[in-house]
NUVEX-437611 format. One record per atom (N, C-alpha, C): x, y, z; residue in three letters. Coordinates in pm, whole numbers, plus 50000, padded with zeros to 5 digits. Example, Ala and Ser with C-alpha at 12.3 -4.5 7.8 and 13.67 -1.06 7.14 Angstrom:
BEGIN
513194943150780ALA512304955050780ALA513204967050780ALA512854977550708SER513674989450714SER512905000350787SER
END
This chain:
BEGIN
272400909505734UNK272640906805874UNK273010919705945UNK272480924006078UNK272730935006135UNK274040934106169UNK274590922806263UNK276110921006306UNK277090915906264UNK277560923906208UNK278820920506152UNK279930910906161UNK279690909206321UNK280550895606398UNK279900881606357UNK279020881206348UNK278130871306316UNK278070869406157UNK278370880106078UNK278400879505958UNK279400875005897UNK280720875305969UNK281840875605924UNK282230857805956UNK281690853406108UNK281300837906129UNK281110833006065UNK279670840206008UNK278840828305931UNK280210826505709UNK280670833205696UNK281210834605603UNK282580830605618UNK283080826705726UNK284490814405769UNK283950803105756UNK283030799705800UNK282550788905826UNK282270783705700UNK281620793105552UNK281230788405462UNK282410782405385UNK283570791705398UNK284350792205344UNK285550776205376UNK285160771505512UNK285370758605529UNK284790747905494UNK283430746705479UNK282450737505378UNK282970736105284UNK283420748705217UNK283670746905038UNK284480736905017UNK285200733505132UNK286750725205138UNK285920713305160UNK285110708205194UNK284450695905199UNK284980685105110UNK285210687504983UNK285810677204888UNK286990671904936UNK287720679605024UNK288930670405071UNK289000675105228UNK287880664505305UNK287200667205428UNK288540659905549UNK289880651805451UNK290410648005569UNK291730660705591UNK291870666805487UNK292350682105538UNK291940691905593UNK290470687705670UNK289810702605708UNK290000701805856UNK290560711505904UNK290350715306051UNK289540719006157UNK288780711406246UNK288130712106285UNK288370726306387UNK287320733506443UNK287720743406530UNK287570741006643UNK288870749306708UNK288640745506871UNK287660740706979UNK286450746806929UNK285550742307004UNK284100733706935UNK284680728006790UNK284010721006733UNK282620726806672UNK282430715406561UNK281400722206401UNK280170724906515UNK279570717906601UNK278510720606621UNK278360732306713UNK279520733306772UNK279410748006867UNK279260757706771UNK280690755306672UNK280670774006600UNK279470773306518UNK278980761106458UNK277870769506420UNK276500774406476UNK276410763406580UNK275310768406707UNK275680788306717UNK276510790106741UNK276840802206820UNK277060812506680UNK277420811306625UNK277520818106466UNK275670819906419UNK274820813906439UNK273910816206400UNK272640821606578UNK273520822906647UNK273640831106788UNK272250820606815UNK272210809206820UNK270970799606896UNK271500796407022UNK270960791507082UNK271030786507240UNK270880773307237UNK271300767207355UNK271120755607362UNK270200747607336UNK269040756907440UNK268080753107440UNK267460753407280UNK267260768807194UNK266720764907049UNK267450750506987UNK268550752807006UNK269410738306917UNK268010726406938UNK268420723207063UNK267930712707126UNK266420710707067UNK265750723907061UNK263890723507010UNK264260715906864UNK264790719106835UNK265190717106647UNK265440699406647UNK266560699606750UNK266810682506704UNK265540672506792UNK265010680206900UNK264220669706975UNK264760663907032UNK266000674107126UNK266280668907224UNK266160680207318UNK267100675207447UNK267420684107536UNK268400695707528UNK268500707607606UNK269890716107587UNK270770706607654UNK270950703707752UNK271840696907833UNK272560680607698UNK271480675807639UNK271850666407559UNK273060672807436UNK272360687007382UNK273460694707313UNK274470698207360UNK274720702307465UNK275960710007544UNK276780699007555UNK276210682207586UNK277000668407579UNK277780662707427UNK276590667807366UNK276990666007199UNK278420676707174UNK278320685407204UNK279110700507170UNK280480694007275UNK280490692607341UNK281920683807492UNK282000668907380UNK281570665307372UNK282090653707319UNK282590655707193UNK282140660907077UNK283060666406977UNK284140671906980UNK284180682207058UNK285420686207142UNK286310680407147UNK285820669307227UNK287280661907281UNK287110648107179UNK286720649107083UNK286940636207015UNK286100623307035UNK284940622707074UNK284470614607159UNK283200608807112UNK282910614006995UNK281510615706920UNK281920601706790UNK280830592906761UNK281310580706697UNK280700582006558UNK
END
């Protein structure tokens, strides 16, 4: 990986997966799994969105609603 910031993301993040086996101790991050890793792997809304077959605007709703708890 050229950036280091991004390198160092993507390797917190792994390092929180590993904890998966005891997923009701894991802390979610401030701005929630699907942001940091959207942004850790530096995609845009819009790419997100090509990937799931949706909209950006539908992601940016997905990404606010995790956030605040809101996602079922």
């Amino acid at each position: 990986m050229r950036d280091p910031k991004i390198k160092l993301l993507i390797e917190q993040l792994d390092r929180k997966f590993e904890r998966l086996s005891s997923i009701d101790d894991l802390i979610m991050p401030p701005e929630g799994w699907v942001y940091s890793v959207r942004t850790a792997l530096k995609m845009t809304l819009k790419q997100l969105g090509s990937k799931l077959g949706i909209t950006a605007q539908s992601v940016k709703e997905i990404e606010t609603r995790e956030k605040w708890g809101l996602l079922l």
